[in-house]
C-alpha beads as a LAMMPS data file, in Angstrom:
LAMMPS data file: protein, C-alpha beads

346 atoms
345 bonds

1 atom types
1 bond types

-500.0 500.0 xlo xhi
-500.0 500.0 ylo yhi
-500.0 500.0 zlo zhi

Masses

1 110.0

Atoms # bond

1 1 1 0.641 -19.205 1.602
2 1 1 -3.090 -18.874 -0.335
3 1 1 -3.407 -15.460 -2.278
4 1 1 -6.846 -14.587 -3.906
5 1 1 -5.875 -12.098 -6.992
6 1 1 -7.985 -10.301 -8.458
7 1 1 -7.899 -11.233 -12.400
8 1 1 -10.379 -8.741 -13.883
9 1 1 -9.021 -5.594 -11.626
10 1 1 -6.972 -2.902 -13.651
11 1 1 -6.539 -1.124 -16.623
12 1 1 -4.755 -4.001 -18.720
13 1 1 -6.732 -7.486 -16.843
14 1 1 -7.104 -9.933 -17.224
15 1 1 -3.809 -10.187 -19.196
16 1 1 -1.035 -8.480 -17.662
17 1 1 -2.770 -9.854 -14.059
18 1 1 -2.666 -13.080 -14.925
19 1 1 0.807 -13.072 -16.521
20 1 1 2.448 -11.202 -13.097
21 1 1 0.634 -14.807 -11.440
22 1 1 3.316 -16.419 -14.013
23 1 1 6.140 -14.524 -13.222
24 1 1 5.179 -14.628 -9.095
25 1 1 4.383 -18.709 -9.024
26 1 1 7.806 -19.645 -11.042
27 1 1 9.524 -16.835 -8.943
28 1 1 7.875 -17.628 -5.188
29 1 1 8.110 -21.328 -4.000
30 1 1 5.901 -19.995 -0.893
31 1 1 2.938 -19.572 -2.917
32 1 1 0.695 -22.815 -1.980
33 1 1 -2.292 -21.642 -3.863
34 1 1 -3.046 -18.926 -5.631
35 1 1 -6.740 -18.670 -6.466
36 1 1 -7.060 -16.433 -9.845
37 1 1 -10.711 -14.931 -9.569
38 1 1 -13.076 -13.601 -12.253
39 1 1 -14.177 -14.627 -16.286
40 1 1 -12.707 -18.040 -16.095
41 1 1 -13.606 -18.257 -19.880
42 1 1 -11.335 -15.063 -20.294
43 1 1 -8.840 -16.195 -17.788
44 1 1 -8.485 -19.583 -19.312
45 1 1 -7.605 -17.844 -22.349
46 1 1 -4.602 -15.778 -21.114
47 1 1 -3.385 -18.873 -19.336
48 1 1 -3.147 -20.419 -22.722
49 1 1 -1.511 -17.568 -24.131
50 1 1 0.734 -17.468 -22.336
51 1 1 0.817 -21.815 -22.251
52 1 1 0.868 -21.630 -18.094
53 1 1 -0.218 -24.414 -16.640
54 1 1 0.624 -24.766 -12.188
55 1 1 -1.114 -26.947 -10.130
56 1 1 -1.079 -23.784 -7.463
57 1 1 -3.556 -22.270 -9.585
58 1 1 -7.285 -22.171 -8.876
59 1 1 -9.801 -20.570 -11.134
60 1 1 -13.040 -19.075 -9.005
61 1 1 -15.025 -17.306 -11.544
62 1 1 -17.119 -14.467 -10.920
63 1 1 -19.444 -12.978 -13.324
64 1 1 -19.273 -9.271 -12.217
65 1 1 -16.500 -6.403 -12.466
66 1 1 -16.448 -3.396 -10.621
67 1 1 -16.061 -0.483 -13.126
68 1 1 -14.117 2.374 -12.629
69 1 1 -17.465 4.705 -12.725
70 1 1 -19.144 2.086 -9.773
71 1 1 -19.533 4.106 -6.364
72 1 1 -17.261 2.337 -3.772
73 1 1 -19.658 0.943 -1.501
74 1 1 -22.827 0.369 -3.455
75 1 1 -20.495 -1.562 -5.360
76 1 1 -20.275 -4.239 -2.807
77 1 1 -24.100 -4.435 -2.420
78 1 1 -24.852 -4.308 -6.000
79 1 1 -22.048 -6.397 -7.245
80 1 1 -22.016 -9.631 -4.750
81 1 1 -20.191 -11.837 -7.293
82 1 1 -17.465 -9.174 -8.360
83 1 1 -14.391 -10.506 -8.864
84 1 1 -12.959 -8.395 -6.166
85 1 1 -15.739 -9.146 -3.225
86 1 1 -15.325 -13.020 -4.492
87 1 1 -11.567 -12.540 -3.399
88 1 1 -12.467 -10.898 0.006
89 1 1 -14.729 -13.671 0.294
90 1 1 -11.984 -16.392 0.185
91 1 1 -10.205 -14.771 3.095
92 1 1 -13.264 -14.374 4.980
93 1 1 -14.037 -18.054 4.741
94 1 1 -10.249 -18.928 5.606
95 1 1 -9.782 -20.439 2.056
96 1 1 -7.030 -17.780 1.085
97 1 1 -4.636 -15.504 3.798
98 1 1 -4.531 -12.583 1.398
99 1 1 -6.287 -10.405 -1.197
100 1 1 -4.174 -8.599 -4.339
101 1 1 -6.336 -6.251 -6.218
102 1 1 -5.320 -3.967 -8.951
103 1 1 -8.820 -2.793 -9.681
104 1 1 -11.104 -0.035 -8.483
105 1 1 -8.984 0.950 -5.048
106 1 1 -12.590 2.481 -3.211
107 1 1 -14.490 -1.170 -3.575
108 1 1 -11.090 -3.304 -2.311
109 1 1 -11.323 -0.915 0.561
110 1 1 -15.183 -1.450 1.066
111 1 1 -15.198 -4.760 0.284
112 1 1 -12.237 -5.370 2.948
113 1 1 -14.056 -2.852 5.749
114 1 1 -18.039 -3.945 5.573
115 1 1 -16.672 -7.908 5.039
116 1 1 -13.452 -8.664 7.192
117 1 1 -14.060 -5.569 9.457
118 1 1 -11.229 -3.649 11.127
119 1 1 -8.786 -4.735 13.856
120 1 1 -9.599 -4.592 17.437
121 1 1 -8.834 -0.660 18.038
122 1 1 -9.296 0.526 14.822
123 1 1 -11.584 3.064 13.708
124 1 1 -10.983 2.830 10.001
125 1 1 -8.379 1.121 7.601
126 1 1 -5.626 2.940 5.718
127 1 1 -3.424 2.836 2.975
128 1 1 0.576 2.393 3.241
129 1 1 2.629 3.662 0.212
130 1 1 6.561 2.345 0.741
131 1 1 8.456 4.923 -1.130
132 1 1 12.192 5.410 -1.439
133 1 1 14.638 7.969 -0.387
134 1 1 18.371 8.222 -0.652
135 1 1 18.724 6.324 2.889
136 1 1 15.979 4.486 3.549
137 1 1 12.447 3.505 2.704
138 1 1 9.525 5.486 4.095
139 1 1 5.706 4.368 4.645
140 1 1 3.492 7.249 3.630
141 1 1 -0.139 6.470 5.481
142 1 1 -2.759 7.144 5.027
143 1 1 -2.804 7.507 0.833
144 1 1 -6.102 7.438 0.092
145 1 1 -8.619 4.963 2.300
146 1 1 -9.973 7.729 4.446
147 1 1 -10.257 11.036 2.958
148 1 1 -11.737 12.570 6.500
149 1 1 -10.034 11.519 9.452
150 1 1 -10.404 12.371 13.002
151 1 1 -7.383 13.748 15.323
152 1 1 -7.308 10.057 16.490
153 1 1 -7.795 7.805 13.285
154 1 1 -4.445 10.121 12.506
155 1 1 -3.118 8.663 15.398
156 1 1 -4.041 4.878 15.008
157 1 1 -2.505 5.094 11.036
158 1 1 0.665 6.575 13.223
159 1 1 0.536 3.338 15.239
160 1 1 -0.010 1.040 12.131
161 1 1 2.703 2.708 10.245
162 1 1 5.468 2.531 12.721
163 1 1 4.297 -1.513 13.295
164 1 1 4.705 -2.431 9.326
165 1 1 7.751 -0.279 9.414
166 1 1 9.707 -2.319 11.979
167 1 1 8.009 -5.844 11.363
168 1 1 7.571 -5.791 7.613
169 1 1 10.811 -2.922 6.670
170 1 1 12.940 -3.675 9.319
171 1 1 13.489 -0.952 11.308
172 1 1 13.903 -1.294 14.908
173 1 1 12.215 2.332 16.128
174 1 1 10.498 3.900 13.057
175 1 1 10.554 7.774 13.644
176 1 1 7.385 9.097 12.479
177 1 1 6.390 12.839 10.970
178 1 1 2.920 14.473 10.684
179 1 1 3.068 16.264 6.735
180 1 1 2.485 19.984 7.593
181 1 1 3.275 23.114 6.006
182 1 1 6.521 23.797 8.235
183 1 1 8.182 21.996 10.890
184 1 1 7.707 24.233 13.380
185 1 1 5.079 22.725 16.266
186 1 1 2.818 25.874 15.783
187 1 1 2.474 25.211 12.215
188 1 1 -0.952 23.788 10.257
189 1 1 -4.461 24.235 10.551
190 1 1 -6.124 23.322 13.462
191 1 1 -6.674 19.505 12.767
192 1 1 -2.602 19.036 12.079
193 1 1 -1.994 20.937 15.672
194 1 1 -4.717 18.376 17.291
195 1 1 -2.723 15.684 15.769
196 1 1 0.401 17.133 16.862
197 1 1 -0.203 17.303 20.240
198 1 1 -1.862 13.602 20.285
199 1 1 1.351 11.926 19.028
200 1 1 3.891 14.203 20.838
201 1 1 1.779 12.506 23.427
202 1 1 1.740 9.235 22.275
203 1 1 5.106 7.670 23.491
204 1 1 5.765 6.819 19.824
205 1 1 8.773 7.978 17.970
206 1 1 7.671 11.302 16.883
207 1 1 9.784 13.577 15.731
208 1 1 7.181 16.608 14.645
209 1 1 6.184 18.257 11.658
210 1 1 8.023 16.863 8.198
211 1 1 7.525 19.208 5.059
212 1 1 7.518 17.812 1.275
213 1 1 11.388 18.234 1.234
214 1 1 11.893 17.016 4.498
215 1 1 10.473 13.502 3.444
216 1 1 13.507 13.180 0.990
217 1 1 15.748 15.156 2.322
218 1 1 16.133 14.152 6.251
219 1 1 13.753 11.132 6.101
220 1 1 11.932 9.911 8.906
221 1 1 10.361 5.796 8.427
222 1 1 6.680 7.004 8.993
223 1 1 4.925 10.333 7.100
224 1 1 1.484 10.395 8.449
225 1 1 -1.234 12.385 6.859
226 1 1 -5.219 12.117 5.924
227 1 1 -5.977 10.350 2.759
228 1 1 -6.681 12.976 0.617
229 1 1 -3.385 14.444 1.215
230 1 1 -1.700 11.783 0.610
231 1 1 -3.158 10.527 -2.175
232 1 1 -2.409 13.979 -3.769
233 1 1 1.143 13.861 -2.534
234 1 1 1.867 10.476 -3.930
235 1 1 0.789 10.816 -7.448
236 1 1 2.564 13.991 -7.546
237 1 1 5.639 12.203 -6.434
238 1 1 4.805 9.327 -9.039
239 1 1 4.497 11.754 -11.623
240 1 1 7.573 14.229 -10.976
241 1 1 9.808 11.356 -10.938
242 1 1 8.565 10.040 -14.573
243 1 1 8.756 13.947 -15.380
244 1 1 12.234 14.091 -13.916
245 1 1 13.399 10.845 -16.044
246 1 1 12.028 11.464 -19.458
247 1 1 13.443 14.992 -19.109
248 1 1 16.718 13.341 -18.376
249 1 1 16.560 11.182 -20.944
250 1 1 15.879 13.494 -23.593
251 1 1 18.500 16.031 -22.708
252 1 1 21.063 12.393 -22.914
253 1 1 20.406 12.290 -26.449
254 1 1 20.695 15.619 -27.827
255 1 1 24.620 15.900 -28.406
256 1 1 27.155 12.784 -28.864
257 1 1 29.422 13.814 -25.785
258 1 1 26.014 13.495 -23.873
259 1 1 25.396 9.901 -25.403
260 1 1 28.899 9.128 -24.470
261 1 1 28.890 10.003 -21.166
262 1 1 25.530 8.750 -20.550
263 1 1 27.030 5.158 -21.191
264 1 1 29.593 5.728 -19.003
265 1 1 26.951 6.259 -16.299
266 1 1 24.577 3.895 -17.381
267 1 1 24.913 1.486 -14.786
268 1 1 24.045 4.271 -12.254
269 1 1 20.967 5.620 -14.139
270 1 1 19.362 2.074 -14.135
271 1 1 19.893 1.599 -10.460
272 1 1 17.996 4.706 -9.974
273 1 1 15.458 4.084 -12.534
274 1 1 15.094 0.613 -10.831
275 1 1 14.510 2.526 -7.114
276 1 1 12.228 5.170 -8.122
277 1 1 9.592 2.363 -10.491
278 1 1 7.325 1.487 -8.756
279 1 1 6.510 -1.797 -10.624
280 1 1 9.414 -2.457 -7.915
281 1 1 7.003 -1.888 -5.119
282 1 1 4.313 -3.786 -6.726
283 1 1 1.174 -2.184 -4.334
284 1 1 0.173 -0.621 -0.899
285 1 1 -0.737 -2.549 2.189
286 1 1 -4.484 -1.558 3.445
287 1 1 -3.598 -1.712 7.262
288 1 1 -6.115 -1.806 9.845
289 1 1 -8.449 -4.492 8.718
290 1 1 -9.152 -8.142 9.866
291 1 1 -6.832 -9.214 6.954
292 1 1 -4.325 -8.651 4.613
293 1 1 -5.184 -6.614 1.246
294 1 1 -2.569 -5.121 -1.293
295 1 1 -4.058 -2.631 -3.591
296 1 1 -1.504 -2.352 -6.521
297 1 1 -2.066 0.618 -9.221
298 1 1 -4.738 0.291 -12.076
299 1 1 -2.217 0.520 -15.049
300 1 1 0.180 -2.172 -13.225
301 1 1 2.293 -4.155 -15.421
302 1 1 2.922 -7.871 -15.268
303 1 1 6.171 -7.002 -13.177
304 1 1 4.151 -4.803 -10.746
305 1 1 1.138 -7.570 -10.119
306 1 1 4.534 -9.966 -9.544
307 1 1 5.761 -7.937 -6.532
308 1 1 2.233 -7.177 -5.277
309 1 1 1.230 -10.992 -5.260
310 1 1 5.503 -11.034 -3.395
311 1 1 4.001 -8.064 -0.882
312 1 1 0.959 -10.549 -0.374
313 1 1 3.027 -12.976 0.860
314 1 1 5.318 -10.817 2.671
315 1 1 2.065 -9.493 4.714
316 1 1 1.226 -13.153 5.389
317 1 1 4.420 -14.040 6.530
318 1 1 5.811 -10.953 9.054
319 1 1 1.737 -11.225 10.548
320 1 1 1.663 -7.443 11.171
321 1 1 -1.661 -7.545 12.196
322 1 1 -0.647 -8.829 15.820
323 1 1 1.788 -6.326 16.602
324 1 1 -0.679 -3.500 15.141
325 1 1 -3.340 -4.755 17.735
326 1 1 -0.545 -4.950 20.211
327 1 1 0.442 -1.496 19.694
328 1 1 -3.266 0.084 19.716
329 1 1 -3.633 -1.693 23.299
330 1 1 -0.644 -0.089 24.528
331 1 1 -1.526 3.345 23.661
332 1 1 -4.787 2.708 25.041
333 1 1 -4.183 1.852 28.054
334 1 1 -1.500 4.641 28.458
335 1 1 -4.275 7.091 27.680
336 1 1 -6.575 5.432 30.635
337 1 1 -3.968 5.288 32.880
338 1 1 -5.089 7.155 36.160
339 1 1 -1.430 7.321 37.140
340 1 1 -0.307 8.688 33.990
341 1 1 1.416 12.597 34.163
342 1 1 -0.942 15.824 32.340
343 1 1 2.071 14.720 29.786
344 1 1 1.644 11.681 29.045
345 1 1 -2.074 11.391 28.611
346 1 1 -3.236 13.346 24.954

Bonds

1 1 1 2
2 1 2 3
3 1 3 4
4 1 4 5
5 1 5 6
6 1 6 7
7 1 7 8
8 1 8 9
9 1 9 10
10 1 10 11
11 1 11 12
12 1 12 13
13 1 13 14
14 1 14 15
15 1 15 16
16 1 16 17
17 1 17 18
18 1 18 19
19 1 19 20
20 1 20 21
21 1 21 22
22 1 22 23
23 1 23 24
24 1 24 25
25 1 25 26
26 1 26 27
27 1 27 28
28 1 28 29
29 1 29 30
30 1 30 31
31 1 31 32
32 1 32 33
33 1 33 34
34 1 34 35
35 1 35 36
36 1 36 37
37 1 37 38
38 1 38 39
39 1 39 40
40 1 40 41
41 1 41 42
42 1 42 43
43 1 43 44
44 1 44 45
45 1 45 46
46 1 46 47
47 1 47 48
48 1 48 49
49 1 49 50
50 1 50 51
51 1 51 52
52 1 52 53
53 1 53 54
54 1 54 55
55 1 55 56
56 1 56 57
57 1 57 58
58 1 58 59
59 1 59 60
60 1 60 61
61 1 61 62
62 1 62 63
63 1 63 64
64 1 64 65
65 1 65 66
66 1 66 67
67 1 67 68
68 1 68 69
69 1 69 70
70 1 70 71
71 1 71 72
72 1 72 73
73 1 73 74
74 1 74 75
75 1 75 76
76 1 76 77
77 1 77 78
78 1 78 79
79 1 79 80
80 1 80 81
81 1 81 82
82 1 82 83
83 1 83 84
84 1 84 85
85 1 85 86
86 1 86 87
87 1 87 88
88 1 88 89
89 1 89 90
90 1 90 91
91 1 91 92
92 1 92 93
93 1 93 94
94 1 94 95
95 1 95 96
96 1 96 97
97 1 97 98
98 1 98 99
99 1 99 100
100 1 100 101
101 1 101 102
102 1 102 103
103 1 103 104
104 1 104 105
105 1 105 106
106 1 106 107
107 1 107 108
108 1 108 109
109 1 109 110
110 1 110 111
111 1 111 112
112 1 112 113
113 1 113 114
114 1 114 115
115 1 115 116
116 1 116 117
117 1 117 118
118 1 118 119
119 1 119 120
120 1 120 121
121 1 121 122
122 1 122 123
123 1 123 124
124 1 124 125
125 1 125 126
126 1 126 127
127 1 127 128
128 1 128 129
129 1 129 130
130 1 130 131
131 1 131 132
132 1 132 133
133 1 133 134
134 1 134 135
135 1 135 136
136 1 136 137
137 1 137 138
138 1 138 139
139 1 139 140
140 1 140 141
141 1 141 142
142 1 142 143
143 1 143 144
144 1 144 145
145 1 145 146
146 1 146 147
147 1 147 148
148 1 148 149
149 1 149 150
150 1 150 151
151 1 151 152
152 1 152 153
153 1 153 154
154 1 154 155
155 1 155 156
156 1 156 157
157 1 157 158
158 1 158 159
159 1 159 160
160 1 160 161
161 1 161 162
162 1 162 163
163 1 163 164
164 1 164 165
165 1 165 166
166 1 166 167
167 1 167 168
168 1 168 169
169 1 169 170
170 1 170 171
171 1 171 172
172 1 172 173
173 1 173 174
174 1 174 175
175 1 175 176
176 1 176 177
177 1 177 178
178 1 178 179
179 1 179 180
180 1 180 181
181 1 181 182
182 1 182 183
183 1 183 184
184 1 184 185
185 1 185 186
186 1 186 187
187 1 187 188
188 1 188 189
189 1 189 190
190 1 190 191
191 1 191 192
192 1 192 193
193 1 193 194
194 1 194 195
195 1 195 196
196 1 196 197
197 1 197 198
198 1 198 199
199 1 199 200
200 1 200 201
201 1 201 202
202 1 202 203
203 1 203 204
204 1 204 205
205 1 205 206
206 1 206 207
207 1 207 208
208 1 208 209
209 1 209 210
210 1 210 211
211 1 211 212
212 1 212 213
213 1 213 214
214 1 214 215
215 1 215 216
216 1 216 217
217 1 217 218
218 1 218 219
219 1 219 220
220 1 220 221
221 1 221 222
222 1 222 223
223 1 223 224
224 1 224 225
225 1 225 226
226 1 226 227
227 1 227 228
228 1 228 229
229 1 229 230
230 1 230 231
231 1 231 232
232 1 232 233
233 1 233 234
234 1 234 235
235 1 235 236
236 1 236 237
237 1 237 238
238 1 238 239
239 1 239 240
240 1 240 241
241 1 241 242
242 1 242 243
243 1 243 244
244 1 244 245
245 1 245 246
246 1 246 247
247 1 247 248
248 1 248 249
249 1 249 250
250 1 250 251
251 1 251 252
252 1 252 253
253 1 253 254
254 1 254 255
255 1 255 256
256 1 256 257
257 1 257 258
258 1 258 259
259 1 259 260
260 1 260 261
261 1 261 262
262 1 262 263
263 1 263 264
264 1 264 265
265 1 265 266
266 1 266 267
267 1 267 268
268 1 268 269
269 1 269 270
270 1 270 271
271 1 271 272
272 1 272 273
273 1 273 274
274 1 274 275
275 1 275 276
276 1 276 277
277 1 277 278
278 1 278 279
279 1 279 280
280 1 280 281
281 1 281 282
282 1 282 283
283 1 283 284
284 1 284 285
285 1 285 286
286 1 286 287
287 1 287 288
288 1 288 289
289 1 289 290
290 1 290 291
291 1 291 292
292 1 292 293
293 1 293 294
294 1 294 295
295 1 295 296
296 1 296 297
297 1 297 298
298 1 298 299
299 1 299 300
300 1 300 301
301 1 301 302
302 1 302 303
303 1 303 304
304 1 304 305
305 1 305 306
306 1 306 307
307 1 307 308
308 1 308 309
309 1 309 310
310 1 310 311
311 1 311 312
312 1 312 313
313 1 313 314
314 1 314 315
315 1 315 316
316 1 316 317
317 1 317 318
318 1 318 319
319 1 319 320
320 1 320 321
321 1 321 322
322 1 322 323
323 1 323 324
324 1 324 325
325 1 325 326
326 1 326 327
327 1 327 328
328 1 328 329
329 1 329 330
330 1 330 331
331 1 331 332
332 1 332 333
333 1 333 334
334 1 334 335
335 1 335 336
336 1 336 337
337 1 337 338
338 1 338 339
339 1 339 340
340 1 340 341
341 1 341 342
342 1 342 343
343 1 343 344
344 1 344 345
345 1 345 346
């Protein structure tokens, strides 16, 4: 397996990038190359640091970063030797089979779109965020690629989801919910009832509307929304649960029979610390294009660029990308289908 990662993308590169390429190459036999792309000068350094030295490893420097203030697209134009559109340059040319960027998440996405393109039956790509419940493990799509969707780009990240949720999460018939404001089928605005109607339509798993409580609380495997929505909805998340564990922490301390029993429990607050970080997670899959791209947070920590470059390699091995097309062509062709009942077709 050949991973390009992104070495000058994020708020802490190119150090805690390049040591998460440490921890992931002594961790991940799989890894066959892993091309570390940007400063080489810089990158160099932190490989002596850190006194790494892996014959898997393949410096490709670029002399360009994207900054956090560059406009997503122009960025691509304007930036041709970034170290990001250097990566999505290896897997155009074949060299490397996935991209891991922790960088600026609008010019991964661009890059990925204008260069690789989208999958046959795609409109646009989107983002997956794998979050945890008490029962299972939920894709949230789309959270953040595409901020204005159509009724059927909805559907298509419906049809992506469930895929990565039975060939990359392993469940055999992902139920799916459209985010709404009440589960009712005559709740939303007018664009969530379009959508409704196209996936009750669909022959997918759909189960209807999901609230935000529903998602934890009686879980389906697939919450589909637009991306501004769910971008919203998973930094909240992100952030409630850090709110929810420092608060915790700090009520632990205040009295000794807290301390005490907090030790007692300890072994059951680090389990859920562990399931709730999301250095667990590592990064989000950005379905739907002619490739495989994991977009990992900005402030990631060595840990979290570990399991990203692990998600990489996941995404190259399950080949999700075939059963996505697969999928599309099925719902197609149900939605052509002159024989097909007033409801069946959308």
């Amino acid at each position: 397996m050949k991973i390009a990662l992104d070495a000058m993308g994020g708020d802490h590169a190119p150090g805690h990038i390049v040591e998460g390429a440490m921890l992931a190459l002594r961790e991940y036999d799989t890894i066959s190359k892993l091309f570390l792309v940007g400063d080489e000068e810089r990158i160099q350094t932190e490989l002596k640091r850190l006194s790494f030295s892996d014959s898997r490893v393949q410096i490709v420097h670029a002399s360009q970063v994207v900054e956090m203030s560059d406009g997503a697209t122009n960025s691509v134009r304007s930036k041709k030797d970034s170290s990001i559109s250097r990566c999505v340059d290896l897997v155009k040319s074949g060299e490397a089979e996935a991209v891991v960027s922790a960088g600026h998440t609008g010019a991964a996405v661009a890059s990925s779109l204008i260069k690789l393109r989208t999958l046959r039956g795609i409109d646009r790509p989107a983002i997956g965020a794998v979050m945890p419940t008490e029962t299972n493990a939920f894709i949230l799509i789309d959270a953040g690629a595409n901020t204005d969707p159509t009724p059927s780009q909805l559907v298509q990240n419906a049809i992506m989801g469930a895929a990565y949720s039975k060939h990359v999460l392993g469940y055999a018939n992902p139920s799916i919910g459209l985010m709404s404001i009440g589960t009712e089928d005559s709740k939303g605005n007018e664009f969530t009832k379009e959508v409704f109607d196209l996936l009750k339509n669909s022959k997918l798993n759909f189960r209807g509307n999901v609230e935000g409580h529903d998602i934890f609380e009686n879980p389906v495997e697939v919450v589909v929304c637009d991306g501004f929505l769910g971008n919203v909805l998973l930094k909240t998340i992100e952030a409630t649960a850090t709110a929810v564990l420092h608060w915790l922490k700090s009520e632990l301390i205040k009295t000794p029979i807290r301390k005490a029993g907090a030790w007692l429990a300890r072994d059951a607050f680090r389990a859920i610390k562990k399931k709730i970080n999301p250095d667990e997670y590592g990064g989000m899959p950005l379905l739907g294009i002619n490739g495989s791209c994991i977009i990992a947070h900005g402030g990631s920590s060595p840990v979290a660029i570990k399991n990203a470059i692990r998600q990489g390699a996941e995404s190259i091995r399950t080949q999700v990308n075939p059963h996505i097309i697969q999928e599309v062509e099925r719902y197609n062709a149900l939605c052509a289908s002159p024989t097909a009942t007033p409801s069946d077709k959308p």
